[in-house]
C-alpha positions in Angstrom: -16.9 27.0 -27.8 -20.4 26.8 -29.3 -19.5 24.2 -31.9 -17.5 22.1 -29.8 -20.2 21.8 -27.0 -22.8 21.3 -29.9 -20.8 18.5 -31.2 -19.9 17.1 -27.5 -23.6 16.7 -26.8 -24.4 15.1 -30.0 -22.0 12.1 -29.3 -23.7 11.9 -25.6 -27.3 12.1 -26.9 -26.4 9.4 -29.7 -24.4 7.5 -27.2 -27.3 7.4 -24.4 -30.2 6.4 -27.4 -27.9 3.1 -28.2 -28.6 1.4 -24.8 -26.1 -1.7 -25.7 -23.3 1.1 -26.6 -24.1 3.0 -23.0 -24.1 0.2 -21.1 -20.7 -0.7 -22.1 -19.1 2.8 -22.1 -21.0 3.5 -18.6 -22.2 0.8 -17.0 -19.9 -2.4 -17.6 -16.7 0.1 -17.0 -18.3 0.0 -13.6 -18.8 -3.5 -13.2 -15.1 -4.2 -14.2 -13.8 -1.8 -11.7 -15.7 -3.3 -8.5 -14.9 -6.6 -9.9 -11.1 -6.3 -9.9 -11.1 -3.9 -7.0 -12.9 -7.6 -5.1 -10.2 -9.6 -6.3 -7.6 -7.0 -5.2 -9.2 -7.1 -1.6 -7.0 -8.3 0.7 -4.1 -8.3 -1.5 -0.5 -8.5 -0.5 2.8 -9.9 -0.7 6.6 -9.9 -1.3 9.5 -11.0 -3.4 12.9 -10.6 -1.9 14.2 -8.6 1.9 11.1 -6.4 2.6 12.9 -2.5 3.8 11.9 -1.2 6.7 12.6 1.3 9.1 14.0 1.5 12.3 13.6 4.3 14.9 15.7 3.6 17.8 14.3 5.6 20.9 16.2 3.4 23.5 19.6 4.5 22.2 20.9 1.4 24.1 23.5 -1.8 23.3 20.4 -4.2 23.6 18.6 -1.9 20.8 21.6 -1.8 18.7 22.7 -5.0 19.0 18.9 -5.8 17.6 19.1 -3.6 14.7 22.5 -5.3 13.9 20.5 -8.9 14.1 18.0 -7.7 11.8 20.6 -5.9 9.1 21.9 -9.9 8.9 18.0 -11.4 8.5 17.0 -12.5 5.1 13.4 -11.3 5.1 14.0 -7.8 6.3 16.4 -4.9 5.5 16.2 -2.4 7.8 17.5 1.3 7.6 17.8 3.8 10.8 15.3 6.7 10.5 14.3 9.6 12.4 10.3 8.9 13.6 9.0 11.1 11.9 10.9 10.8 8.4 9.3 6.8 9.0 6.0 7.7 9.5 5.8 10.3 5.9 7.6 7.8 3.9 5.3 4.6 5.2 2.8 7.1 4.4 3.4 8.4 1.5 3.6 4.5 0.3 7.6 4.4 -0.6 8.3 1.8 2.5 6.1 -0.7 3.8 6.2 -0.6 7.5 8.9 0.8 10.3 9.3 -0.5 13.8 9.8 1.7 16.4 12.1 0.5 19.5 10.8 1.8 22.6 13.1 3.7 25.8 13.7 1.4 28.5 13.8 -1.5 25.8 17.3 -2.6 26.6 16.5 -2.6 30.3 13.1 -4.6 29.9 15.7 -6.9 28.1 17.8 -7.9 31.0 14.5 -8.1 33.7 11.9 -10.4 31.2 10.0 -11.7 34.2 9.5 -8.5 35.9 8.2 -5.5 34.8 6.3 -4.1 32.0 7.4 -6.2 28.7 9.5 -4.0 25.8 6.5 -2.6 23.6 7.4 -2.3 19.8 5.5 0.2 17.8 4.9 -1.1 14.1 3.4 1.0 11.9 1.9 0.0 8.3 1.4 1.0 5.0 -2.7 -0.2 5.0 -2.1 -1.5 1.8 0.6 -4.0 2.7 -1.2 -6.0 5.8 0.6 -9.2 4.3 4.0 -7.7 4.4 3.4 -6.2 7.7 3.0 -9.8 9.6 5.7 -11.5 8.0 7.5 -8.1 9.5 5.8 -8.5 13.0 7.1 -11.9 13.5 10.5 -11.3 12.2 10.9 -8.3 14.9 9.5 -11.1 18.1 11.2 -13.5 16.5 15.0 -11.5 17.1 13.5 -9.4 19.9 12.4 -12.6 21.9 15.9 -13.8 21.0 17.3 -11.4 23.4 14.8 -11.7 26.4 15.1 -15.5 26.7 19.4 -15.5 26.5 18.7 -14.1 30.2 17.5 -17.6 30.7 20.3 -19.1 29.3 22.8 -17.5 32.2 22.0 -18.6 35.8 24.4 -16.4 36.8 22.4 -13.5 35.4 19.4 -15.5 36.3 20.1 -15.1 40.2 21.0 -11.4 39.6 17.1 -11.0 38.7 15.9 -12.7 41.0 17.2 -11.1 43.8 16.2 -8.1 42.3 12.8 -9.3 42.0 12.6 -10.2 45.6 13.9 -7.0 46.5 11.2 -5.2 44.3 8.1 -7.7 46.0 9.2 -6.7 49.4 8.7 -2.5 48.3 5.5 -3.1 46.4 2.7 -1.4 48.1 -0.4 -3.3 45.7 0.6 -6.8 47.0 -0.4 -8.0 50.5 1.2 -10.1 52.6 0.2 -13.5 51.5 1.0 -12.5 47.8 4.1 -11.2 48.8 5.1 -14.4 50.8 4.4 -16.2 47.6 6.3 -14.6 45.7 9.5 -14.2 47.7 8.8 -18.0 48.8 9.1 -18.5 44.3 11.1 -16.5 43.8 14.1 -17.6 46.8 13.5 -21.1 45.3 14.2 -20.4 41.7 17.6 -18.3 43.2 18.3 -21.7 45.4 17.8 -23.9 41.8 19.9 -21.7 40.0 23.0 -21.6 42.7 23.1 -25.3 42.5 22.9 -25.4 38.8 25.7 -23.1 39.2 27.8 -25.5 41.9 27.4 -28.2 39.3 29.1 -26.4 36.6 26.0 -26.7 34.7 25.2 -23.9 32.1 26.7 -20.9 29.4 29.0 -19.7 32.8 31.2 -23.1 32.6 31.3 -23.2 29.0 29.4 -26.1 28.5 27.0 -26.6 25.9 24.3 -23.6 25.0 21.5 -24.7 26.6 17.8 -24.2 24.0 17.3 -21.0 24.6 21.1 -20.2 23.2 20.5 -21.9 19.9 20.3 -19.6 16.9 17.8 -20.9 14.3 14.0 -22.6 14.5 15.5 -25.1 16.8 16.3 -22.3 19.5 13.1 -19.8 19.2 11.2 -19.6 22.0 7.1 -19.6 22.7 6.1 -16.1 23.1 4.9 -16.2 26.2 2.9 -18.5 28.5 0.7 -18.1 31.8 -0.3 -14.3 30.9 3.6 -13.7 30.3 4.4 -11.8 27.7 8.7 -11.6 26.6 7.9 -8.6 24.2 4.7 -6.3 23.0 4.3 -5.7 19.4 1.6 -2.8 18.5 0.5 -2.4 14.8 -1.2 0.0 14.1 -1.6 1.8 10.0 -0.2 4.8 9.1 -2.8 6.9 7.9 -3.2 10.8 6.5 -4.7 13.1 8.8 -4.8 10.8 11.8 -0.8 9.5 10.8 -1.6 6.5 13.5 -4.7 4.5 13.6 -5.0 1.5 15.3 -8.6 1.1 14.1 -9.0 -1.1 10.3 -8.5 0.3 7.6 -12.0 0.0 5.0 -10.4 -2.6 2.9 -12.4 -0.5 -0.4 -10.3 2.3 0.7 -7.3 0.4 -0.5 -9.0 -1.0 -3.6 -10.9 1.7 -5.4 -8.0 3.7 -6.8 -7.6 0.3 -8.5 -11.1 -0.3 -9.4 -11.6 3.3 -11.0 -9.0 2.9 -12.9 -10.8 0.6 -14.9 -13.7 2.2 -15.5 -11.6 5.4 -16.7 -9.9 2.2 -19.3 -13.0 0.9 -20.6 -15.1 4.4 -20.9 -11.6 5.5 -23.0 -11.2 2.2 -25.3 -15.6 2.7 -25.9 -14.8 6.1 -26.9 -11.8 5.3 -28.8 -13.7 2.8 -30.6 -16.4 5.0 -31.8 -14.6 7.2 -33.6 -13.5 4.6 -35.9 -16.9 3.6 -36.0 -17.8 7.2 -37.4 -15.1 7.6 -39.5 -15.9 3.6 -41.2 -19.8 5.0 -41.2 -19.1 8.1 -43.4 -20.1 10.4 -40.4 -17.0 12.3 -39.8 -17.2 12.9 -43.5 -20.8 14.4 -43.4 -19.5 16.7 -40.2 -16.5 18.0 -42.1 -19.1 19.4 -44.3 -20.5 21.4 -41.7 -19.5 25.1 -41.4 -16.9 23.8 -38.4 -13.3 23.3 -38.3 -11.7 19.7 -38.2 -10.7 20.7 -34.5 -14.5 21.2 -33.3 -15.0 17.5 -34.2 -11.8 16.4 -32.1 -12.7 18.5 -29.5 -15.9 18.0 -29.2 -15.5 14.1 -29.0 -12.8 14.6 -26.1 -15.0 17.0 -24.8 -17.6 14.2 -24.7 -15.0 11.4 -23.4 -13.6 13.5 -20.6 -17.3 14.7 -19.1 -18.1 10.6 -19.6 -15.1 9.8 -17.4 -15.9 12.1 -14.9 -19.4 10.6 -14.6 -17.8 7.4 -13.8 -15.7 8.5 -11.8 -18.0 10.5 -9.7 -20.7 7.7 -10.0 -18.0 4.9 -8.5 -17.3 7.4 -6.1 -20.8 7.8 -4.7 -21.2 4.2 -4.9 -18.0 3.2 -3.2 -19.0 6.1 -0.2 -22.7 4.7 0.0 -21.8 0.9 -0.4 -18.6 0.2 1.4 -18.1 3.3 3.5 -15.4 5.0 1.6 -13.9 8.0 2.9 -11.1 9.7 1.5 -8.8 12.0 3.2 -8.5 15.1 0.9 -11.8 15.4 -1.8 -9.9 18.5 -2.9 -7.1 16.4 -3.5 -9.0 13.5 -5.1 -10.5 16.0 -7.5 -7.7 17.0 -8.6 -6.5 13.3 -9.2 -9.5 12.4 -10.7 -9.3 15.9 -13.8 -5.6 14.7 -14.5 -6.7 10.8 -14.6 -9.7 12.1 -16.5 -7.8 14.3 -19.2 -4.7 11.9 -19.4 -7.5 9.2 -20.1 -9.1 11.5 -23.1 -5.4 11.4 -24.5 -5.1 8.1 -24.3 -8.5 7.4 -26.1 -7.0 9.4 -29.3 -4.4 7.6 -29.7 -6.6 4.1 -29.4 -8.5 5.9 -32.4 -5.5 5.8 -34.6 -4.4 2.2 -33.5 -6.5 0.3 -36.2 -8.2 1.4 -39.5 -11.5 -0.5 -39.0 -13.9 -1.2 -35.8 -12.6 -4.6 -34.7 -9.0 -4.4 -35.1 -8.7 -1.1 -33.0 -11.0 -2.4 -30.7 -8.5 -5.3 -30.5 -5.1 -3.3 -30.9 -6.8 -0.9 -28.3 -7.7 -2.9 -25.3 -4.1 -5.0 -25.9 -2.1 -1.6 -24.9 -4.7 -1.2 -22.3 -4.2 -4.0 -20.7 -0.5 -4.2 -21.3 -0.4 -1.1 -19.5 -2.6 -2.3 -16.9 -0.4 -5.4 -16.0 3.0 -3.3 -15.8 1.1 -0.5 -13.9 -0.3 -2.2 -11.1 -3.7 -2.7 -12.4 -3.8 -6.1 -12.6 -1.4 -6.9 -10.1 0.2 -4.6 -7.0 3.4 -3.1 -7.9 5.2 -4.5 -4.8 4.1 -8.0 -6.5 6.7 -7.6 -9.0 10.4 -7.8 -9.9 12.4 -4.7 -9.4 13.2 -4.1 -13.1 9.3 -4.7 -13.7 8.4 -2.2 -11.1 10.9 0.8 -12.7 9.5 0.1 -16.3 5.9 0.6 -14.2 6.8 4.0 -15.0 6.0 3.9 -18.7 2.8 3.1 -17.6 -0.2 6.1 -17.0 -1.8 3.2 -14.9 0.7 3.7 -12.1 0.6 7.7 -12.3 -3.4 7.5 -11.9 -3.2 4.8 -9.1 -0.4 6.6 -7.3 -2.9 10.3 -7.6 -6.1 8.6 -6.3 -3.8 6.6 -3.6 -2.7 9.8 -2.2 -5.6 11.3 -2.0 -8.4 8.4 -0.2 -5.4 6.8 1.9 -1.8 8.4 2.1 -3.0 12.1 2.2 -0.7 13.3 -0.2 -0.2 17.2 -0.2 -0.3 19.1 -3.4 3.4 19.1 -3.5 2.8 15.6 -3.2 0.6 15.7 -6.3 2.7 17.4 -8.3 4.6 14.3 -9.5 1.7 11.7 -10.2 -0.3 14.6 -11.8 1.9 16.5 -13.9 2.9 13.1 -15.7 -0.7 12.7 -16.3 -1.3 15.9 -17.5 1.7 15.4 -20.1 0.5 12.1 -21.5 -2.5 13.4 -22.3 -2.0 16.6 -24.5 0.6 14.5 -25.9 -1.2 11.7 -26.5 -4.0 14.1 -27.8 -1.9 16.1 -30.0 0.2 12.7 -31.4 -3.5 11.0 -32.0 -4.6 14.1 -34.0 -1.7 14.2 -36.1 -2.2 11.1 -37.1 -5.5 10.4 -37.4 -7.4 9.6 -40.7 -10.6 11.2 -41.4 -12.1 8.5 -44.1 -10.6 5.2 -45.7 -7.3 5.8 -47.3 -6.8 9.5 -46.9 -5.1 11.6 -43.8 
């Protein structure tokens, strides 16, 4: 181990005495990554039915006959889950929101005027707040639907409201003035609706559907008016520890798996880059003649690369925490992300040193697969941005694996069986990309 930490520090002293060299290893790394995680802020969007799940608590026709509206709506697809199987896959990020239908919902239907409204529970994936209220308004959209067709039947009409006038004359928080006016509004909207009745007006003679009956823009109804409200919709994100949190989300807790991923890129492309640099310069030659094996020199350069990336790391970390009020979930957890990421990245730089035989064509050929991997991997773009077929070949891509790790652990609070997945493929792709790149790399001009 002596020559390999020997050699490691000698590529960190050399790389800190070239100030141009560090601040483009160190320093710009981290300006890319806050600059991208900026544009990412706020992010969000669709292509296609957005799937969701349902939890049914009310168990009712009114709920089921809602689900059945939404399984025929082109913006959502919804599946029937158990709560808590909803809340661990919105959390876990494999669904983007569910909406939970609340007991008593198919009564609250039939009585819109009276009462406490239906009240919807939607819960998020933070990282999908775009999603999430193209979702809300589907769900009062359908579930407004329901409430107003009361409005549409005087006969069912008069049924409420001389159950409402029944349910003024018991109330105890009402005195008698309030109850006079109410019973006096209430006995003249039952006299309106009887003579709209007698006059064979309305859905009970089989006339035409009146607005409220109309299916389509043409027939949805304002959601509410004078303090009324026809339904309740609570959003709140799914978060780790807490599961349901009503407070924000710290928009740089959504972003800065994003953002450190490329730092982790350009710290690996600088020190991909410099070995071709020593091997152009004659310097790997001069080592070899050094009492050391060929290994040390490998080794000690990854050495180098993978305690560089975890000084960005922790350095984006700290800044992220101090500047933006970053918290993650699990730090155990985000360690743990952050040593695969860092040692998947270290592979990755050895194979960028075999990409091109002088300095500017693997700088070229090397930031071209970085950045090819970064658009398929949701570096450039969020995976739910993309086709379907884009977003299975994603998984070619380290990008997503490291982005997926660092997700689970700020936001989704992913469990170490959780990790296993995201990590593990880390891990693999770099000792194989470490032992592929030393296979094939060249030590000096035309030999092997």
């Amino acid at each position: 181990m002596g020559p390999i930490f020997a050699l490691a520090c000698k590529d960190l002293r050399l790389l800190v005495r070239d100030k141009v060299g560090f601040f483009f290893v160190f320093g710009f790394p981290l300006l890319f990554g806050l600059f991208f995680g900026v544009i990412f802020k706020g992010a969000g969007g669709s292509q296609g039915a957005i799937t969701i799940l349902v939890v049914d608590d009310d168990q009712s026709e009114a709920s089921k006959a809602l689900i059945g509206k939404l399984t025929s709506a082109a913006e959502v697809k919804p599946i029937v889950a158990t709560y808590d199987a909803a809340v661990d896959q919105v959390r876990k990020g494999e669904r983007v929101a569910y909406v939970r239908i609340p007991k008593g919902y198919g009564e609250s239907a039939r009585r819109p005027f009276w009462g406490t409204p239906p009240a919807f529970e939607l819960g998020v994936d933070p990282s999908r707040k775009a999603e999430a209220g193209m979702i809300q308004g589907v769900i009062t959209q359908y579930a407004v639907r329901d409430v107003m067709k009361v409005f549409s039947d005087p006969d069912a009409l008069r049924k409420q409201t001389s159950a409402a006038i029944e349910e003024v004359g018991k109330a105890d928080d009402l005195t008698p003035v309030q109850k006079g006016i109410m019973t006096a509004f209430f006995g003249a909207l039952d006299s309106f609706m009887s003579l709209t009745l007698t006059s064979g007006v309305g859905a009970a003679d089989g006339g035409a559907k009146s607005d409220g009956d109309k299916e389509g823009p043409e027939g949805e109804a304002s959601i509410g008016f004078g303090g009324w409200e026809p339904v309740r919709i609570a959003v709140q994100d799914v978060r780790a520890d807490r599961r349901l949190s009503s407070k924000p989300n710290n928009p740089m807790d959504i972003t800065f798996p994003q953002c450190l991923v490329w730092g982790l890129m350009g710290c690996s492309a600088a020190f991909g880059i410099s070995l071709v640099v020593e091997r152009t310069r004659g310097t790997l030659i001069r080592l070899r003649l050094a009492p050391i094996a060929r290994w040390h020199i490998l080794a000690g350069k990854a050495a180098a690369c993978f305690l560089m990336l975890l000084a960005v790391s922790v350095v984006m970390l700290m800044f992220a925490m101090l500047a933006f009020g970053v918290r993650p979930e699990n730090y155990g957890m985000l360690a743990v992300a952050i040593l695969s990421s860092a040692i998947c990245f270290v592979g990755i730089m050895m194979l960028l040193s075999v990409c091109g035989k002088t300095e500017n064509s693997a700088g070229g050929i090397g930031w071209s697969v970085l950045l090819m991997m970064a658009m398929i991997g949701g570096g450039m773009m969020p995976l739910f941005f993309m086709p379907k077929w884009m977003q299975t070949v994603a998984s070619i891509s380290p990008i997503k694996w490291t982005v997926l790790s660092l997700e689970g652990a700020v936001f989704r609070g992913y469990s170490l069986a959780d990790m296993a997945l995201p990590c593990g493929v880390l891990l693999g792709i770099g000792l194989a990309g470490f032992a592929v790149g030393s296979r094939l790399f060249t030590w000096q001009e035309g030999s092997s």
